[in-house]
C-alpha positions, 0 to 999 in steps of 0.5 A: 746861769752860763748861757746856752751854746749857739751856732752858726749855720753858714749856707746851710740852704734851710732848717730841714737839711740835718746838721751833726747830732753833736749840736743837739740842744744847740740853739741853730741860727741860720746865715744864708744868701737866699731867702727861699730857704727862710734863714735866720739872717739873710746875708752873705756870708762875706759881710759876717764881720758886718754882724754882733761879733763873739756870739756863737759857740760854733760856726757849721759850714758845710759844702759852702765854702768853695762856693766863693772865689779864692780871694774871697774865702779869707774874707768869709773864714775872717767872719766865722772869727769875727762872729766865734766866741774867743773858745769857738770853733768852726766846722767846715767840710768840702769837696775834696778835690785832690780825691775827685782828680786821683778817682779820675786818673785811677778810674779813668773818668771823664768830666760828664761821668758819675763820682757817687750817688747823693740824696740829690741824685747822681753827682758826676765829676763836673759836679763836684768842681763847678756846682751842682748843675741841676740845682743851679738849672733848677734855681737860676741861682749863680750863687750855688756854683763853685768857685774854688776848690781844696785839697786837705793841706790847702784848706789847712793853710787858708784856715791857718793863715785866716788867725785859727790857731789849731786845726784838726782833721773829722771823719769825713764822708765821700769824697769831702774834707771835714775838719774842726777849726779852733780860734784857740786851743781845742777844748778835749771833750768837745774835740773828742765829740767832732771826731767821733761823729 
């Protein structure tokens, strides 16, 4: 019997916080750095390869990458690989940062002005480009600011030059970028169930 599919939320923060429907029935293991959110494995995400490597069928990341400097994003992007079987796939979704500039140019936005409403509360430009502030207030935690940023074709390239081979664009929500990125070929029917979600 074909073992059941896994995946590996990195940074997720908690079970609590929805992740696509598209992994319903998908055994959800969960990498964080800090233990308030009681992850599955308590870890750095820059120490993936230090973990059972080929074991998830998915990597899901969201909103966690530009959570590490620039010259440490392809030391996490080569663990998502590390730890994705040889047909996996990561699921990455960012800030997008291009958008936030030309929203401030067009809008004639300063730094401390609002962007858009979240679940969390009001989130202002300096949000999207340093971290939440009052998250990072409320927790102490450095390690909820950011630390780099993407535009579409920047995140293509990192993720290309990391070793995945084809990297396709999902629908994203405000001001982020979603894309699905494949070890090797996309199977069909799992990229039509991405892009459609």
């Amino acid at each position: 019997m074909e073992p059941s599919r896994q995946f590996l939320n990195v940074g997720g923060g908690n079970k609590n916080i929805p992740v696509p429907r598209h992994y319903l029935g998908w055994r959800h293991l969960m990498l964080d750095i800090d233990p308030a959110g009681k992850p599955d494995i308590l870890a750095d995400a820059r120490e993936l390869t230090g973990i059972e490597p080929a074991q998830f069928d998915a990597v899901y990341c969201s909103h966690n990458l530009e959570h590490y400097f620039e010259h440490e994003v392809p030391k996490v992007l080569a663990g998502f690989l590390h730890v994705l079987r040889p047909d996996g796939f990561a699921e990455i979704r960012v800030p997008d940062v291009q958008q936030v500039m030309l929203a401030v140019a067009e809008r004639g936005l300063d730094i401390e002005d609002g962007l858009y409403d979240a679940p969390a509360g009001a989130i202002r430009v300096r949000d999207v480009l340093y971290g939440f502030a009052d998250k990072i207030a409320r927790s102490g935690e450095d390690f909820f600011a950011h630390k780099t940023g993407f535009s579409p074709r920047s995140l293509i390239r990192v993720l290309n030059a990391a070793g995945f081979a084809t990297v396709e664009p999902l629908r994203p929500r405000v001001f982020e970028i979603a894309v699905a990125a494949f070890r090797g070929e996309p199977d069909a029917n799992m990229l039509a169930v991405l892009k459609a979600t």
